[in-house]
C-alpha positions in Angstrom: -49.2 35.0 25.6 -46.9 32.5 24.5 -43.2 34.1 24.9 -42.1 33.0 21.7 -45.0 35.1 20.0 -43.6 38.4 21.3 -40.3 37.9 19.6 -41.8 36.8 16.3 -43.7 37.9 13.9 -46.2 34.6 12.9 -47.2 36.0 9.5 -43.3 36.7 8.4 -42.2 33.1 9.9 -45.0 31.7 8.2 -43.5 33.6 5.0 -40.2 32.2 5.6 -41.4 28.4 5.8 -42.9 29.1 2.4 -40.4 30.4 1.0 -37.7 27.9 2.2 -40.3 24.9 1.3 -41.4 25.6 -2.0 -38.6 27.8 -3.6 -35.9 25.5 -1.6 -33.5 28.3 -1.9 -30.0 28.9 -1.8 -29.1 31.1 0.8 -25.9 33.1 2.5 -25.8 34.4 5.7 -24.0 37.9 6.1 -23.4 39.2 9.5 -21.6 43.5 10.2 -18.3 43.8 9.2 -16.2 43.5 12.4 -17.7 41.3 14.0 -18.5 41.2 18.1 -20.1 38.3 20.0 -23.6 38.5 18.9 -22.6 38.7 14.9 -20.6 35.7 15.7 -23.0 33.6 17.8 -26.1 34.8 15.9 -25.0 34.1 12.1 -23.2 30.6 13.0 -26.6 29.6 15.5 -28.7 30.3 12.7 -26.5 28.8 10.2 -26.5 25.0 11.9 -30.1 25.7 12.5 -31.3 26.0 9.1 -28.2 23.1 7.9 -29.9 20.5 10.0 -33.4 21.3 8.2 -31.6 20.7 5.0 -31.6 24.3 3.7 -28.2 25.0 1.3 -26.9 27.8 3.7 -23.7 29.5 4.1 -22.3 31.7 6.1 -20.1 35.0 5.3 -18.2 37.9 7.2 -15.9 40.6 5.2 -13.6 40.8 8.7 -12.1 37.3 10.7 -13.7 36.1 14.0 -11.9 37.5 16.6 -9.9 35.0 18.3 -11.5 35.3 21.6 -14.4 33.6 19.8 -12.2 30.9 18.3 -13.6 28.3 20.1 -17.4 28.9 18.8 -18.6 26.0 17.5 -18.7 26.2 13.6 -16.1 29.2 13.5 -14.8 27.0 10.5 -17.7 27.1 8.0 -18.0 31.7 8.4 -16.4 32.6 4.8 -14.7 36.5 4.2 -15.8 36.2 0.7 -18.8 34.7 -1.6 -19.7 34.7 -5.1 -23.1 36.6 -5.4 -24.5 35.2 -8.1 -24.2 31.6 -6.4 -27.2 32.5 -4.3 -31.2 32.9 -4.4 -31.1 34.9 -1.0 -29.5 36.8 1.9 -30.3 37.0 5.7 -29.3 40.1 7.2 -28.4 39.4 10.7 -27.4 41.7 13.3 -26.9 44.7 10.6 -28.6 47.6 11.9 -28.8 48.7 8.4 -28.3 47.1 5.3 -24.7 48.3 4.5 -23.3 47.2 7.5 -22.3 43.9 5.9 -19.7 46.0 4.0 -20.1 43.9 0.8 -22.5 45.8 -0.7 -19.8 47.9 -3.1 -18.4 44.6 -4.4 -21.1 42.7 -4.3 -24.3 45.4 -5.3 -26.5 42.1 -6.1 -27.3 41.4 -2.5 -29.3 45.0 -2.1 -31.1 44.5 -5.1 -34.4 42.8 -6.2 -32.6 40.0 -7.6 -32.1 38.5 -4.3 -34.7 37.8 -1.4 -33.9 39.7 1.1 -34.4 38.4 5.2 -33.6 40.6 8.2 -32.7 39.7 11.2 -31.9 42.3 13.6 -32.6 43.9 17.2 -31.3 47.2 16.4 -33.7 50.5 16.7 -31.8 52.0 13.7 -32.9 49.0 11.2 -35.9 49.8 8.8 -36.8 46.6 8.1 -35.9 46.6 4.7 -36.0 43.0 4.1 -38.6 40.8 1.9 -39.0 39.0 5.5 -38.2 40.5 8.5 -37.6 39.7 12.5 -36.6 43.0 13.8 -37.5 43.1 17.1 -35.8 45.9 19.3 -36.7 45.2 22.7 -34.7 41.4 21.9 -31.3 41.9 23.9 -29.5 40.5 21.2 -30.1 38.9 17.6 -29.7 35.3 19.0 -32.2 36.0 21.3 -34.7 36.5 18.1 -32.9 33.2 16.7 -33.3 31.5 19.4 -37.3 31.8 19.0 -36.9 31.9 15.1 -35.5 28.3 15.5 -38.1 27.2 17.4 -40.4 28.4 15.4 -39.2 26.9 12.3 -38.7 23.5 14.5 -35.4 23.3 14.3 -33.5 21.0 17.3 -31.1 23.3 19.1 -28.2 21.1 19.8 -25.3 22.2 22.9 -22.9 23.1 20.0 -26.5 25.8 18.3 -27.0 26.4 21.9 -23.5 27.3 23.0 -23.4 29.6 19.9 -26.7 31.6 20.9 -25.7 31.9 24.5 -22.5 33.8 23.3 -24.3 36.9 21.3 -26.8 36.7 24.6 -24.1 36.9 27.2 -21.9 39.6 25.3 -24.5 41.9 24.2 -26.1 42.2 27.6 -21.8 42.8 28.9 -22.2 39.4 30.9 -26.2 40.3 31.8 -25.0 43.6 33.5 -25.9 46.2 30.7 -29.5 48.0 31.1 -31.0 45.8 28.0 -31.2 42.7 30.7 -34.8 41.6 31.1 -36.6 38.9 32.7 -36.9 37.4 29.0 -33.1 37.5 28.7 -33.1 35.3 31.8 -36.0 33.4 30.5 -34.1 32.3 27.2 -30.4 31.9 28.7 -31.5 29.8 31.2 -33.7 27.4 28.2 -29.8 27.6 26.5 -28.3 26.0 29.7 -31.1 23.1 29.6 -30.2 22.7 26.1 -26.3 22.0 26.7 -24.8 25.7 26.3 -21.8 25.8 27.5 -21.2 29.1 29.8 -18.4 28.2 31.5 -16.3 28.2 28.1 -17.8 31.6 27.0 -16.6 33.5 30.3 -13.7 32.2 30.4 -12.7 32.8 27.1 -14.3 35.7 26.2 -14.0 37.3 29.8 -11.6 36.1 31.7 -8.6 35.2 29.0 -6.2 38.3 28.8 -3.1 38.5 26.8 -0.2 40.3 28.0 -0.4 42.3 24.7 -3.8 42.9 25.4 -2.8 44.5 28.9 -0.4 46.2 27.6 -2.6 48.3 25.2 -5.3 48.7 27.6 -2.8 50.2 29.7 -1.6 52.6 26.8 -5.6 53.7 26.2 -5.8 54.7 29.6 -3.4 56.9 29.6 -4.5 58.2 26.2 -7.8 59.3 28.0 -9.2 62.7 28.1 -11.9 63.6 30.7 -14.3 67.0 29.1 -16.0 69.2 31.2 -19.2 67.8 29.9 -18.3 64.5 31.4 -17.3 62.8 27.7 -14.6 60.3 28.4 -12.9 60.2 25.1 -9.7 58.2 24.4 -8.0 57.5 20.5 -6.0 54.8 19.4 -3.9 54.9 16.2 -2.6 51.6 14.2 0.7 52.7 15.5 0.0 51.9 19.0 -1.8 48.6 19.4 1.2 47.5 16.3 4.0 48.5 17.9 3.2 46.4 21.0 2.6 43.1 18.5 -1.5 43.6 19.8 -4.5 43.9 16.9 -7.1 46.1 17.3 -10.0 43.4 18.3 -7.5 43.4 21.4 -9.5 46.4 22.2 -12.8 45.0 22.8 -14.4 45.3 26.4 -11.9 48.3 27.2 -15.2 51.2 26.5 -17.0 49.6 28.8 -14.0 49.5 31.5 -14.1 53.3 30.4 -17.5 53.7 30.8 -17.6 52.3 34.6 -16.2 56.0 35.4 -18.9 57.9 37.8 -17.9 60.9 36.5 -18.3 60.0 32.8 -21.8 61.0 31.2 -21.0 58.9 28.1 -17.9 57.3 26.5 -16.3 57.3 22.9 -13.2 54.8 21.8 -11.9 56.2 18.7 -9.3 53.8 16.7 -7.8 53.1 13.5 -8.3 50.0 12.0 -6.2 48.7 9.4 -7.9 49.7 6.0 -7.4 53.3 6.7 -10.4 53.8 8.6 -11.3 55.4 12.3 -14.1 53.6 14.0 -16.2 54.8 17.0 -17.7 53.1 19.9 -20.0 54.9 22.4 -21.2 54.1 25.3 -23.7 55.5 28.0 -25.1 54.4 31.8 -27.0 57.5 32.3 -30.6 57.4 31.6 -30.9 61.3 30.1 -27.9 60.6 27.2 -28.7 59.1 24.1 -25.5 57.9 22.0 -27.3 56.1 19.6 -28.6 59.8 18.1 -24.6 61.0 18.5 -23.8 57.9 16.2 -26.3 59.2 13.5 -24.9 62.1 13.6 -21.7 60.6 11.8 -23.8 58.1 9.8 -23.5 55.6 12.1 -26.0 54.0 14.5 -26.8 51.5 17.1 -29.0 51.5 20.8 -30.1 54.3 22.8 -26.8 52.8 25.5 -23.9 51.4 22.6 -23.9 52.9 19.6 -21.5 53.3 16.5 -19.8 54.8 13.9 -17.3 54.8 11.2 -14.9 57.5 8.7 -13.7 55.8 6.2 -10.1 57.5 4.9 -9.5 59.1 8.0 -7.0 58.8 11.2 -6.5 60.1 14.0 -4.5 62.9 15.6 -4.4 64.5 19.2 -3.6 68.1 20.3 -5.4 68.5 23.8 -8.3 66.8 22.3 -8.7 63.7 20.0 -9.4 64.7 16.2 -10.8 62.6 13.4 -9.0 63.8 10.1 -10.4 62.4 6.9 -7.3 61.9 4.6 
């Protein structure tokens, strides 16, 4: 079987040719609100992919790109706002459900039947509620799935589309060390390399480039954390401290999964403020009997079976023995 039949769907690509043919559409791109490597590298691959085969795209995120992922290719052209009404559709990409855009409130015409709806996700949690949908939850990340999705639609992937892909692929697999690695993974991050991708850049900037302030907050997390007698490693971190040492709280990505390395930890949980007065949870498993993607759902959140996620919106943070969330 021909790989790139596997990852997608011939009678929805042959849906989405149509549609971008005959209707010639305009079209924005919305990727999850706080964006990781795979939001980033998914929306802006797909973004040049579909500008060089002269569709009128653009490209949207409510939160910045973090600036380990400043030097992305096309980081220029993601907007953090769009008027609605400007467009004939949405893609949906890497949103496990459709409200994880975070637009929806202030912009309600992107969930309704006004607009075509295409989704783009590898998330177990998504439903596939798009007019055209590419879920496909064995992919190890959404540019994986766009990867294919480009080829299908014959799209050339330059070293700049290429570079952009192998990010989402190389974070969401935690630099092809994370249990979602496959021999497809390999398959498609080595076709990026032949293409031009530049891997060097990604792990060294993404990886390998630590600011002091950085340091210096992973250093107050650790000693924030609290081991259970279940084996939950659990550590919280309030505006208050990642401000007061001049760090932001994207400063805190990577640190679960330093957590996580613990033997003794069954599963592990980063709680922090953000700055709109909201706690977000990350959660993380390497044990093949826990399931943190169900814990997620339990707070309306969601993910994979090994990283999931949630969020409380008007609530902080406050520690006694144990870390609380207290909704304000």
């Amino acid at each position: 079987m021909n790989m790139n039949q596997s990852f997608i769907n011939e009678s929805e690509l042959q849906k989405l040719q149509d549609y971008l043919v005959r209707q010639k559409p305009k079209l924005i791109i919305l990727t999850h609100a706080n964006p990781d490597g795979d939001a980033v590298g998914s929306s802006l691959g797909l973004f040049a992919g579909l500008k060089s085969l002269g569709v009128d795209v653009s490209v949207a995120c409510l939160d910045p790109v973090p600036d380990a992922f400043h030097f992305i290719p096309f980081e220029e052209h993601m907007k953090s706002d769009f008027d609605e009404k400007s467009f004939d559709a949405v893609c949906f990409v890497d949103c496990g459900s459709r409200t994880m855009t975070r637009f929806e409130e202030d912009k309600p015409r992107i969930l309704s039947g006004e607009m075509i709806k295409i989704n783009i996700d590898h998330h177990p949690s998504n439903d596939s509620f798009g007019d055209i949908n590419f879920v496909v939850t064995h992919a190890s990340s959404s540019t994986q799935i766009i990867f294919h999705l480009l080829q299908g639609l014959r799209a050339k992937i330059t070293p700049q589309i290429a570079t952009c892909l192998l990010l989402g692929l190389y974070t969401d697999t935690g630099s092809f060390m994370h249990q979602n690695t496959t021999s497809a993974t390999y398959d498609v991050a080595g076709q990026l390399l032949r293409l031009g991708a530049n891997a060097s850049q990604i792990a060294k900037k993404v990886f390998q480039s630590h600011e002091p302030t950085m340091l210096k907050l992973w250093s107050r997390v650790l000693q924030n954390l609290y081991l259970t007698p279940e084996g939950a490693a659990i550590v919280g971190v309030s505006r208050k401290d990642y401000e007061s040492l001049g760090a932001k709280r994207e400063d805190l990505t990577g640190v679960i999964d330093f957590i996580n390395s613990m033997p003794e930890a069954k599963y592990s949980v980063l709680l922090s403020e953000d700055e709109k007065g909201n706690v977000k949870a990350s959660l993380r498993t390497r044990k093949q009997d826990v399931d943190v993607k169900a814990l997620a759902e339990q707070f309306g959140g969601g993910g994979h079976i090994k990283a999931s996620g949630f969020m409380v919106k008007g609530g902080h943070l406050q520690k006694e023995i144990k870390w609380k969330i207290i909704q304000d």
